[in-house]
VMD Tcl script that draws the C-alpha trace (Angstrom):
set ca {
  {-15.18 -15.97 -79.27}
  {-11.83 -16.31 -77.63}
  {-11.75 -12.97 -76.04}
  {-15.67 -12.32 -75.55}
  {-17.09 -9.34 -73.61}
  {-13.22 -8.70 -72.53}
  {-12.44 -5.02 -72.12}
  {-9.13 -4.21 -73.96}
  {-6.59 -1.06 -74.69}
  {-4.48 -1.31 -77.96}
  {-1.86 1.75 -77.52}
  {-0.85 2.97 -80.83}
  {-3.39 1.26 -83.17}
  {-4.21 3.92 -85.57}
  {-2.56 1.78 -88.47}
  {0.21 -1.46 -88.74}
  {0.61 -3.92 -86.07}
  {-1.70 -2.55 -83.20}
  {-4.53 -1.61 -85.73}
  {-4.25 -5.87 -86.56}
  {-4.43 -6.25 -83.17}
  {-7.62 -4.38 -82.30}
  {-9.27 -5.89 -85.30}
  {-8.24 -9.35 -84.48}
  {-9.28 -8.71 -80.92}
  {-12.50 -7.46 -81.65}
  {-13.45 -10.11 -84.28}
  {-13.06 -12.36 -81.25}
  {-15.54 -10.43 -79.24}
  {-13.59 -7.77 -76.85}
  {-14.90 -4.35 -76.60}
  {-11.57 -2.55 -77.99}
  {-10.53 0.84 -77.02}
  {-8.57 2.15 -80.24}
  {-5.65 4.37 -78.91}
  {-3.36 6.93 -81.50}
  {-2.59 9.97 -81.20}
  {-3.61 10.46 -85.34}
  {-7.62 11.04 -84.49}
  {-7.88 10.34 -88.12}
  {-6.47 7.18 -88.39}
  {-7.90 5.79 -85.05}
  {-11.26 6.83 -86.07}
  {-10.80 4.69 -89.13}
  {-9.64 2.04 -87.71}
  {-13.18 2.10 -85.50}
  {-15.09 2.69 -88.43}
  {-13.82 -0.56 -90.12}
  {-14.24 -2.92 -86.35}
  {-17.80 -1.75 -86.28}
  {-18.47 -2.17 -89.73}
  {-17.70 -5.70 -89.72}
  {-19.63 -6.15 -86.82}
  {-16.98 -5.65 -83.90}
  {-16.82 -3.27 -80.90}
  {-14.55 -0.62 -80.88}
  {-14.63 3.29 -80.14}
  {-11.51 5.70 -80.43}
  {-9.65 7.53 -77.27}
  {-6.93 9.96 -78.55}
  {-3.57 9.59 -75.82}
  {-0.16 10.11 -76.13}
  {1.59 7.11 -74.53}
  {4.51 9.38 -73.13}
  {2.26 11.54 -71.04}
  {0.76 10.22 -67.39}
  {-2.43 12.43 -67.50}
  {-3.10 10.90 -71.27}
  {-2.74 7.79 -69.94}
  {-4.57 7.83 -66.85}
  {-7.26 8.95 -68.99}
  {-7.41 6.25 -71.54}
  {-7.74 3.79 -68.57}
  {-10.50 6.17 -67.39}
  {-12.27 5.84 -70.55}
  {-11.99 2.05 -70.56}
  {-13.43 2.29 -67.02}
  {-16.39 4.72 -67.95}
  {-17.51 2.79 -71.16}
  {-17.02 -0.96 -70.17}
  {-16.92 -1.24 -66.53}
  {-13.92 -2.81 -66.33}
  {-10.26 -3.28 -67.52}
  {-9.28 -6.57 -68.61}
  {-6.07 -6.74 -70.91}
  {-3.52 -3.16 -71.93}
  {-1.91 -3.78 -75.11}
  {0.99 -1.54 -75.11}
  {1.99 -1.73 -78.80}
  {2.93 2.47 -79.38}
  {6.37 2.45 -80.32}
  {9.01 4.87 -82.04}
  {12.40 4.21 -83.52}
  {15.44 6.57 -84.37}
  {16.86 5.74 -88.15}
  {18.54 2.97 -88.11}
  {22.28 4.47 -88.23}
  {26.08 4.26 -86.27}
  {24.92 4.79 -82.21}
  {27.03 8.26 -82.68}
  {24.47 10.18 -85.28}
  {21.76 9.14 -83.20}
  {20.67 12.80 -81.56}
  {19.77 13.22 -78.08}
  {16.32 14.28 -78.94}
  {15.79 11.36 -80.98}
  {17.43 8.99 -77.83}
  {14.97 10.56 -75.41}
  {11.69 10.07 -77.73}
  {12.56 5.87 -78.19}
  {13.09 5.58 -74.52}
  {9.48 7.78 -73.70}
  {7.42 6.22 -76.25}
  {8.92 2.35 -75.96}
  {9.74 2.23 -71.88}
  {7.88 4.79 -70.33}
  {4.88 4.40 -71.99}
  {5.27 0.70 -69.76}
  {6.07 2.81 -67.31}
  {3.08 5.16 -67.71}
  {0.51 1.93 -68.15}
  {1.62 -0.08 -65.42}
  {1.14 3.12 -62.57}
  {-2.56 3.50 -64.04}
  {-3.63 0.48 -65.54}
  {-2.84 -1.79 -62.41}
  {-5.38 -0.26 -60.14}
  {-7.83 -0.91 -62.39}
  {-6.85 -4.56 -62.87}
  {-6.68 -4.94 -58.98}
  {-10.24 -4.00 -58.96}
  {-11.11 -6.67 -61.19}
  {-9.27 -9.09 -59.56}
  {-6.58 -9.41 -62.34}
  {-5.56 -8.26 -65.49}
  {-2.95 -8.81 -68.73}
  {-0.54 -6.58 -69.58}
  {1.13 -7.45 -73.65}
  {3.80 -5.43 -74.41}
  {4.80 -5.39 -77.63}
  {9.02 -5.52 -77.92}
  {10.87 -6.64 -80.94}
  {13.38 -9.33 -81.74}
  {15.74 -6.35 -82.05}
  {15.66 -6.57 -77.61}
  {17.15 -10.26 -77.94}
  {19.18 -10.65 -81.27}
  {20.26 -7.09 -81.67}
  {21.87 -5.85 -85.09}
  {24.23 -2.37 -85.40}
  {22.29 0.86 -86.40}
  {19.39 0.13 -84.41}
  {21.43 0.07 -81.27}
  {19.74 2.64 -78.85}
  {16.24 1.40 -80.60}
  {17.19 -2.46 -79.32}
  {18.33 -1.22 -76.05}
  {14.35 0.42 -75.58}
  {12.79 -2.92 -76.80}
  {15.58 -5.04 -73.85}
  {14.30 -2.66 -71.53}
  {10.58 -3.39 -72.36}
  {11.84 -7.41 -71.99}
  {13.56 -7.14 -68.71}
  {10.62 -4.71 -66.91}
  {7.89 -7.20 -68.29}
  {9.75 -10.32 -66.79}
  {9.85 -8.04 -63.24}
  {6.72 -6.79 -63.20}
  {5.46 -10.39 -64.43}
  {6.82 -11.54 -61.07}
  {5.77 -8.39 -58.62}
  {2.25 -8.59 -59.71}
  {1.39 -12.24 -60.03}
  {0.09 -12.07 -56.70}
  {-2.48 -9.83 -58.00}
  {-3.32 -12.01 -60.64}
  {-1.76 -9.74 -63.14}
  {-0.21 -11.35 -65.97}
  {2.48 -9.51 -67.74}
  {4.16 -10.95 -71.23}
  {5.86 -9.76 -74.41}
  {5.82 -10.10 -78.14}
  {9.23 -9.63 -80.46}
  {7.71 -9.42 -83.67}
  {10.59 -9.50 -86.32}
  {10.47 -6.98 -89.43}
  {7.73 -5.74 -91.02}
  {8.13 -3.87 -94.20}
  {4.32 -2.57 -94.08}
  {4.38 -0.94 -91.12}
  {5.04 2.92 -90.64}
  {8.38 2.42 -89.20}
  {9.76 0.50 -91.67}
  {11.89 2.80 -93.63}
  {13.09 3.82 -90.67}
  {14.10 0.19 -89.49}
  {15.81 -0.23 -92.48}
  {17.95 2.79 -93.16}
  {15.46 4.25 -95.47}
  {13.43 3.18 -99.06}
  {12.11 -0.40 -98.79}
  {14.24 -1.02 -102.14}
  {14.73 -4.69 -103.46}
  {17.96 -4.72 -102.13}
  {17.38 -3.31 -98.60}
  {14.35 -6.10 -98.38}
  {16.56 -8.94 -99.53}
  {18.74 -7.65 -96.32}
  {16.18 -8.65 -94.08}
  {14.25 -11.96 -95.46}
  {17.48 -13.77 -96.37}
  {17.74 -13.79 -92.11}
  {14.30 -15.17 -91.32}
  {14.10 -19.10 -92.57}
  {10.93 -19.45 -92.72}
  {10.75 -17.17 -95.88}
  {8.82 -14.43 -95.28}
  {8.32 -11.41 -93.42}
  {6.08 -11.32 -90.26}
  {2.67 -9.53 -90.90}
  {0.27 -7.54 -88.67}
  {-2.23 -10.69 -88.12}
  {0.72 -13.15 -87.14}
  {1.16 -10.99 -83.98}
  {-2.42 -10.02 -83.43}
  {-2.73 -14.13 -83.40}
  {0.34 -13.98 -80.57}
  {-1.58 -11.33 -79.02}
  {-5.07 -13.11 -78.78}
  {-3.53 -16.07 -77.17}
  {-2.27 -14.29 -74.57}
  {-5.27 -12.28 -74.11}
  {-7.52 -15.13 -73.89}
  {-8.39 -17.11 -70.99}
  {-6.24 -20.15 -72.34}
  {-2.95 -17.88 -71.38}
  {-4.26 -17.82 -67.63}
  {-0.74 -19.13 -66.34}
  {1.04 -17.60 -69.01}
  {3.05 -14.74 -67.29}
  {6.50 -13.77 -68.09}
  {7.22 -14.80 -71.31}
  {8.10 -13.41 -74.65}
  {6.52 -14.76 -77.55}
  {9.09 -14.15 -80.67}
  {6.52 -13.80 -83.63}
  {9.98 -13.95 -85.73}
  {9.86 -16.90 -88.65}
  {13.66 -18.20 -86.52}
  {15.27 -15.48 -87.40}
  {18.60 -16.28 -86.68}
  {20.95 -13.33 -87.63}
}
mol new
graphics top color blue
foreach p $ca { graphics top sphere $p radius 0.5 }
foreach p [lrange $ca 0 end-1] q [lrange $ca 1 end] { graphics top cylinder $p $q radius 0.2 }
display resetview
């Protein structure tokens, strides 16, 4: 039990990557805090922890609001005592199209849900980690904020902002014993997003697009980061801080 009795946030895991990241978590003994703002899907995502003998209970936020988010880190407070690791894995892209059809609206909603949502969980989820003496911030980026490809490009510029704060805030709050690192998963066709990613249907041809880039052959799945992610939760990342872990197969294009 690599994680045991920990008390842990995972933003945005009502389905893909952050609901394999609660389930990994809590296989590995945490106390896991499901976060969405689809009741229905966070609640199933519960269901299933508990069911196969996890802990888990659901706490509807949005990410992009401070009073939702002070409140999650409430609940964590009121129902385990403690804070121990925020997994901020919400995240939102604009279609993946030229920079120039990308609307403001749609501009404004990747840089609330992707940055501020750091933003948002670093103002009320460090007070709580200062009262227990430390803490571990993940934040869940994307290759697309190192190795960034055209149609994605105000989507990429989100996930380099998430890199760059992490690094920073790695550094401000190490005194505190506050570790703060990322994750660039590469694509996923399975998640909700994925269309999107790819310019729409996940047709033979648009999925060809993508593996023929990553050498190891395959895409990246949900448990490959939740693996990434219960590393660096765990006690065995204590002087781990600052780093991005690209969950990627080399991608090299």
């Amino acid at each position: 039990m690599r994680v045991k009795d920990k008390s842990i946030i995972v933003t945005g895991s009502g389905g893909g990557i952050g609901e394999g990241i609660a389930k990994r978590l809590a296989q590995e003994g945490a106390s896991v805090i499901v976060n969405d703002i689809n009741a229905a899907m966070g609640e199933r995502v519960v269901a299933q922890i508990v069911a196969a003998g996890g802990k888990a209970s659901f706490f509807a936020a949005d990410v992009t609001k401070s009073a939702d988010v002070k409140a999650l880190v409430q609940a964590a407070l009121d129902r385990h005592g403690k804070l121990d690791v925020m997994v901020n894995n919400a995240g939102w892209t604009h279609r993946n199209r030229p920079a120039l059809e990308v609307s403001e609206d749609e501009f404004d909603k990747c840089f609330a849900v992707n940055m501020k949502s750091i933003y948002l969980a670093t103002v009320h989820a460090v007070p709580a980690f200062r009262a227990n003496k430390g803490g571990s911030f993940i934040n869940i980026a994307s290759t697309a904020g190192v190795r960034p490809r055209p149609g994605l490009t105000w989507y990429n510029g989100s996930k380099g902002a998430v890199i760059t704060t992490s690094k920073s805030l790695a550094a401000e709050f190490g005194p505190d014993n506050i570790r703060v690192n990322c994750i660039n998963p590469v694509f996923n066709p399975d998640t909700g997003l994925s269309a999107e990613f790819a310019g729409g249907p996940l047709d033979d041809a648009r999925r060809a697009k993508f593996l023929v880039t990553i050498p190891l052959g395959r895409f990246s799945t949900s448990l490959d980061v939740a693996n990434a992610a219960l590393y660096l939760a765990s006690d065995e990342a204590a002087f781990i801080s600052g780093v991005c872990i690209e969950v990627d197969g080399a991608r090299c294009v």
